[in-house]
PLY file of the C-alpha trace (Angstrom):
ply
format ascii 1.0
element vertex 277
property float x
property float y
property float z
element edge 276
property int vertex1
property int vertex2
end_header
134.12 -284.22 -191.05
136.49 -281.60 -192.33
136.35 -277.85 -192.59
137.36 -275.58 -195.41
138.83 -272.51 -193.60
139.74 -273.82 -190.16
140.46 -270.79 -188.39
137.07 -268.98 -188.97
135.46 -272.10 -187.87
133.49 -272.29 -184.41
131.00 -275.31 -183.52
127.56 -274.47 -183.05
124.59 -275.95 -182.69
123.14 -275.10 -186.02
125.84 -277.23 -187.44
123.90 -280.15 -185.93
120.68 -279.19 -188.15
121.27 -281.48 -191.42
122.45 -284.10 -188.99
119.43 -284.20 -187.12
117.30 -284.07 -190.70
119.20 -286.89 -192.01
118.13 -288.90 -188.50
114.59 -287.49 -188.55
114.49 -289.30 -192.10
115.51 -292.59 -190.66
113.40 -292.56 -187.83
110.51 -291.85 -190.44
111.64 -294.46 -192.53
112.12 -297.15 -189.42
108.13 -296.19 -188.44
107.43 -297.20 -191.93
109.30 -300.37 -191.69
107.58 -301.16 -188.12
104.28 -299.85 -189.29
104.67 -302.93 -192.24
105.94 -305.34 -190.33
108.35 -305.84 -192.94
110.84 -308.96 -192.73
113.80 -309.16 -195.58
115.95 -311.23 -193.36
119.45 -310.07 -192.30
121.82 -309.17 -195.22
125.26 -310.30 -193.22
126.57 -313.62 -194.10
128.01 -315.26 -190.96
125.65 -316.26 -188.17
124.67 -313.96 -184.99
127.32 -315.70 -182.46
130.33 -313.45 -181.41
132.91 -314.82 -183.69
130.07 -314.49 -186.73
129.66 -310.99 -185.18
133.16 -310.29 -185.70
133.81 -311.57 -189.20
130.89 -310.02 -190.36
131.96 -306.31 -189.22
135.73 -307.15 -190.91
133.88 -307.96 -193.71
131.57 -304.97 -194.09
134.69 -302.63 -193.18
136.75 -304.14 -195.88
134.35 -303.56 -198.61
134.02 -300.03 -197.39
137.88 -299.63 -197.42
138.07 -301.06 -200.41
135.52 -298.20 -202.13
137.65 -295.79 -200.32
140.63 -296.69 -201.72
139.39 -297.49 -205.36
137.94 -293.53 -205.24
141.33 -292.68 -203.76
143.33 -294.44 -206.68
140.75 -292.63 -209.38
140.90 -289.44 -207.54
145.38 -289.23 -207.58
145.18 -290.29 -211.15
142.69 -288.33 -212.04
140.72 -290.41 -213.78
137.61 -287.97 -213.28
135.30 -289.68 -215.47
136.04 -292.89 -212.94
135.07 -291.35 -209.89
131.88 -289.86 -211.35
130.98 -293.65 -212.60
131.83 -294.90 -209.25
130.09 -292.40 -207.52
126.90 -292.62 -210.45
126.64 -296.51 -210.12
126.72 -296.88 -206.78
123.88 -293.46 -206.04
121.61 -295.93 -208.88
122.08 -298.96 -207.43
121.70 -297.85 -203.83
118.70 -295.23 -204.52
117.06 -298.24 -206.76
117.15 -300.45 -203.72
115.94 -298.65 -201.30
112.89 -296.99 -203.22
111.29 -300.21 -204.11
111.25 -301.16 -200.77
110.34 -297.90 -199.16
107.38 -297.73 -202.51
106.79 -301.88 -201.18
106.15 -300.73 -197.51
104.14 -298.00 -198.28
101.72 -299.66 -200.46
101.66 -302.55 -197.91
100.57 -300.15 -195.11
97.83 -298.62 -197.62
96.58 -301.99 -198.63
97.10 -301.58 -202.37
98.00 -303.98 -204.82
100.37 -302.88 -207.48
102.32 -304.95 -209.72
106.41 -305.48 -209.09
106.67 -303.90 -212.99
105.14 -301.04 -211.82
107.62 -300.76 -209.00
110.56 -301.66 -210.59
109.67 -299.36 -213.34
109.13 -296.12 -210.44
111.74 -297.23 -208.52
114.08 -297.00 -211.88
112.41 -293.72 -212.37
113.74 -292.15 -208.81
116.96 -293.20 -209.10
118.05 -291.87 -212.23
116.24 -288.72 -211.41
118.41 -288.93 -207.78
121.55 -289.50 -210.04
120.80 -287.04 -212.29
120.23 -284.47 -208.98
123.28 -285.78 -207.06
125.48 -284.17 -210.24
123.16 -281.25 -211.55
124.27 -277.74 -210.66
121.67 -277.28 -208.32
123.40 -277.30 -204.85
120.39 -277.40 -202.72
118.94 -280.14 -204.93
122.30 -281.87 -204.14
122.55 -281.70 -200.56
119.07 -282.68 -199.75
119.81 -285.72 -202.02
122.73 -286.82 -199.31
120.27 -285.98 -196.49
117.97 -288.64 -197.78
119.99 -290.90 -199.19
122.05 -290.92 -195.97
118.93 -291.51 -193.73
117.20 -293.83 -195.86
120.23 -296.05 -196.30
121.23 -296.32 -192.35
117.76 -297.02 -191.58
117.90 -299.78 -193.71
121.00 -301.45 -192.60
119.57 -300.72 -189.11
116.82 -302.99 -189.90
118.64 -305.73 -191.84
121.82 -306.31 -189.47
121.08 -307.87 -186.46
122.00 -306.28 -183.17
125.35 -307.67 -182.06
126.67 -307.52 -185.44
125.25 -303.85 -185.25
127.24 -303.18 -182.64
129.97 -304.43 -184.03
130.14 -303.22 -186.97
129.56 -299.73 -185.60
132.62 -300.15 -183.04
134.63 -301.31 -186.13
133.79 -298.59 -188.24
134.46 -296.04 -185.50
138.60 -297.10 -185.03
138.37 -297.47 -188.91
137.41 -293.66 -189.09
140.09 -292.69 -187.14
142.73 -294.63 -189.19
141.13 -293.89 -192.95
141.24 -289.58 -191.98
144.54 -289.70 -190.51
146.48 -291.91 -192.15
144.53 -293.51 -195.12
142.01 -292.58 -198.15
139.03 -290.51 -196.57
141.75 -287.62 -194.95
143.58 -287.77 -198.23
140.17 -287.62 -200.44
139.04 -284.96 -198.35
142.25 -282.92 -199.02
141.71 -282.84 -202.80
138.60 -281.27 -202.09
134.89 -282.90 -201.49
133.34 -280.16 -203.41
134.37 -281.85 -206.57
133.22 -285.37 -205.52
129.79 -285.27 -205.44
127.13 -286.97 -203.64
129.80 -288.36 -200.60
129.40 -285.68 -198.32
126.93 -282.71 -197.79
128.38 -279.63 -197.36
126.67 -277.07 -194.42
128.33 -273.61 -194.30
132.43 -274.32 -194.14
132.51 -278.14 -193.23
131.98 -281.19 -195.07
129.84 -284.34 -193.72
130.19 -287.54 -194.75
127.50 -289.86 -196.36
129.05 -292.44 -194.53
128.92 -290.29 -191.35
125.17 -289.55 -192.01
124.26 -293.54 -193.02
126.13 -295.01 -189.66
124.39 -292.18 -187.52
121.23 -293.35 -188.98
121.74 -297.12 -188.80
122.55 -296.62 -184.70
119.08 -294.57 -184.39
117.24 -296.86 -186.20
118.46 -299.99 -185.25
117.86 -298.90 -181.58
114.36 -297.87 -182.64
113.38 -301.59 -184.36
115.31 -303.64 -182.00
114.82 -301.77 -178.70
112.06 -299.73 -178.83
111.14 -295.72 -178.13
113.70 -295.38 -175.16
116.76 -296.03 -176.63
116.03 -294.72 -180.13
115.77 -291.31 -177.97
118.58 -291.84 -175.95
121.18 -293.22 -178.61
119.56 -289.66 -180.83
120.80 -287.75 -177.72
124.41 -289.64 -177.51
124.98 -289.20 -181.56
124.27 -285.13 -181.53
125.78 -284.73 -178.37
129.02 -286.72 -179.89
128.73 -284.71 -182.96
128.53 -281.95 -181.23
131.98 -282.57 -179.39
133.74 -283.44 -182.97
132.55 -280.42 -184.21
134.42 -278.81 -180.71
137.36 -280.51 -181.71
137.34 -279.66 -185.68
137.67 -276.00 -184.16
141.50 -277.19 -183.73
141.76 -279.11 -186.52
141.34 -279.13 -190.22
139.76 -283.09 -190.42
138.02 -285.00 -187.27
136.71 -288.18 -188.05
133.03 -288.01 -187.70
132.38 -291.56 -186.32
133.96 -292.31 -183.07
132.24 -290.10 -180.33
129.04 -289.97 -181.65
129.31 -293.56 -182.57
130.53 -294.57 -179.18
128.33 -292.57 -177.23
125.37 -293.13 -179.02
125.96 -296.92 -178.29
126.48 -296.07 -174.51
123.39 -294.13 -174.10
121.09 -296.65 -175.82
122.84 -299.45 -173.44
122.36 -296.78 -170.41
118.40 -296.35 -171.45
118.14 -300.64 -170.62
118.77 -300.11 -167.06
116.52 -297.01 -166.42
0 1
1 2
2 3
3 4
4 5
5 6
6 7
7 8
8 9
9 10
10 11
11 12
12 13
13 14
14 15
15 16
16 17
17 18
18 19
19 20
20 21
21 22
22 23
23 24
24 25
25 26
26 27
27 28
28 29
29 30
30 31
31 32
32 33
33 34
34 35
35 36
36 37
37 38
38 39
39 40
40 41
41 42
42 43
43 44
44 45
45 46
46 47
47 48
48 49
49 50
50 51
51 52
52 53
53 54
54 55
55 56
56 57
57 58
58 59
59 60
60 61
61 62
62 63
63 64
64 65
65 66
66 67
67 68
68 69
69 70
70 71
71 72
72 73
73 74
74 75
75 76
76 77
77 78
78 79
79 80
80 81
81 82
82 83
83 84
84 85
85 86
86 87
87 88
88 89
89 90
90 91
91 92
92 93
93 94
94 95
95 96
96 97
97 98
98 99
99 100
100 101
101 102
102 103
103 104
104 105
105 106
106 107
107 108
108 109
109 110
110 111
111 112
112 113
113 114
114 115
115 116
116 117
117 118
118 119
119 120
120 121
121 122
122 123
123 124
124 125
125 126
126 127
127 128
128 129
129 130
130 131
131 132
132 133
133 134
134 135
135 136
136 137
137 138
138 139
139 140
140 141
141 142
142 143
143 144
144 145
145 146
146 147
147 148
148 149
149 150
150 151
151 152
152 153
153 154
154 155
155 156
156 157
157 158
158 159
159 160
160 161
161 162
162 163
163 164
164 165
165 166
166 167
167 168
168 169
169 170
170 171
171 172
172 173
173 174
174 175
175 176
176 177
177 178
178 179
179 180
180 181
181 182
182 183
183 184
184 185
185 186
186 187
187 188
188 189
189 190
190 191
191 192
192 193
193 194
194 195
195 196
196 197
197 198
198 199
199 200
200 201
201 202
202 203
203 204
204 205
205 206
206 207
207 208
208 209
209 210
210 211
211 212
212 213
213 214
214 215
215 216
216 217
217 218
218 219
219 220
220 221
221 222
222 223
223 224
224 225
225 226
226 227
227 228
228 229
229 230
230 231
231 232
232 233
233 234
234 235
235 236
236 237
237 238
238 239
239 240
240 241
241 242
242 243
243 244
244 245
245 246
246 247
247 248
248 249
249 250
250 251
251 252
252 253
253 254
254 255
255 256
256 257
257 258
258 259
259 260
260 261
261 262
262 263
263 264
264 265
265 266
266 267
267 268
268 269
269 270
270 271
271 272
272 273
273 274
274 275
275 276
């Protein structure tokens, strides 16, 4: 999170609205993945045991440092053209993904038939339009973009990492926040300006949000939706915008806050704390 003009800045509520939207889309999206019993296996590649747990978060942190530093490297150079490949190539690739499975599931649950040309084909279609959109001039075409995007892609990993490699990875991510704002790429990226990086963060009045922010947010919701059911899907919602909430209290004092850790952490603690009720 980070904030443009930090002394007119106050936290308020409505400054949890595109949060909430981006977890209303996963949620939406998880339903659709429950309603067709959909099974695509677990995408991390050591086994579910604590140490596989473990090397499987490094592992999924490192290849988000190293994106973070690769758009840091582009971004002092100024190697513009870079960052808006990076950024382009990864949007595509991503938005591809996820829309033939979210087209997949939906004609499962309607009991059509269509032909994986035909998807691959639409599914090409929506991402280049969602590229195209992510660096158009059209702001509000933009943001809702990173709403989606950021939803659709945490509900995803929510569904294809399995729970104590969730965890994990989530725990992981949170310290890694907390080191990448204050002392590595993401505070430094975010001091050049997001505005001019499109597609990584949505911006809501005076403060940036990160995709990455949004996805993780997502993935906790969702995974606690699949995995553990109504309860703790609404409890770990309550422990992410109440966290959010409370970074958004302390971005009042501060120019950056990494978005991750409290919502992150209490999030996780709620959706534990709805097991024993």
């Amino acid at each position: 999170m980070s904030d443009e003009t930090e002394p007119l800045f106050k936290a308020s509520p409505i400054y949890l609205v595109p949060i909430a939207i981006s977890i209303l889309v996963g949620i939406l999206c998880s339903l659709l993945f429950i309603a067709a019993n959909i099974d695509i296996g677990y995408i991390t590649i050591m086994p579910e045991s604590l140490s596989g747990s473990a090397w499987n978060a490094a592992y999924f942190v490192i290849l988000i440092a190293a994106g973070a530093y690769s758009m840091y490297f582009l971004l002092k150079r100024k190697i513009h053209f870079g960052i808006r490949l990076l950024i382009g190539v990864a949007i595509s690739i991503v938005t591809f993904m996820l829309s033939l499975l979210y087209l997949e599931s939906t004609f499962t649950i309607m009991g059509f038939e269509v032909g994986l040309w035909l998807l691959l084909v639409v599914s090409a279609v929506i991402a280049a339009i969602v590229t195209y959109l992510i660096f158009s001039s059209i702001k509000v075409a933009r943001e809702i973009v990173v709403l989606l995007v950021g939803g659709s892609l945490g509900a995803f990993l929510g569904l294809t990492i399995p729970p104590l490699s969730a965890i994990f990875i989530l725990l992981l991510l949170a310290v890694y926040d907390i080191i990448a704002v204050y002392y590595g790429p993401v505070g430094e990226i975010a001091s050049h300006g997001l505005e001019n990086l499109p597609g990584i963060s949505f911006s809501f009045k005076e403060v940036h949000i990160g995709l990455g922010d949004l996805t993780f947010y997502s993935m906790l919701i969702s995974h606690a939706l699949i995995y553990f059911g109504e309860k703790a899907c609404i409890f770990s919602v309550v422990g992410v915008l109440l966290g959010s909430f409370l970074a958004f209290k302390l971005l009042e004092k501060r120019g950056m806050f990494p978005g991750l850790p409290i919502p992150i952490v209490l999030g996780l603690v709620l959706m534990y704390f709805s097991s024993l009720i």
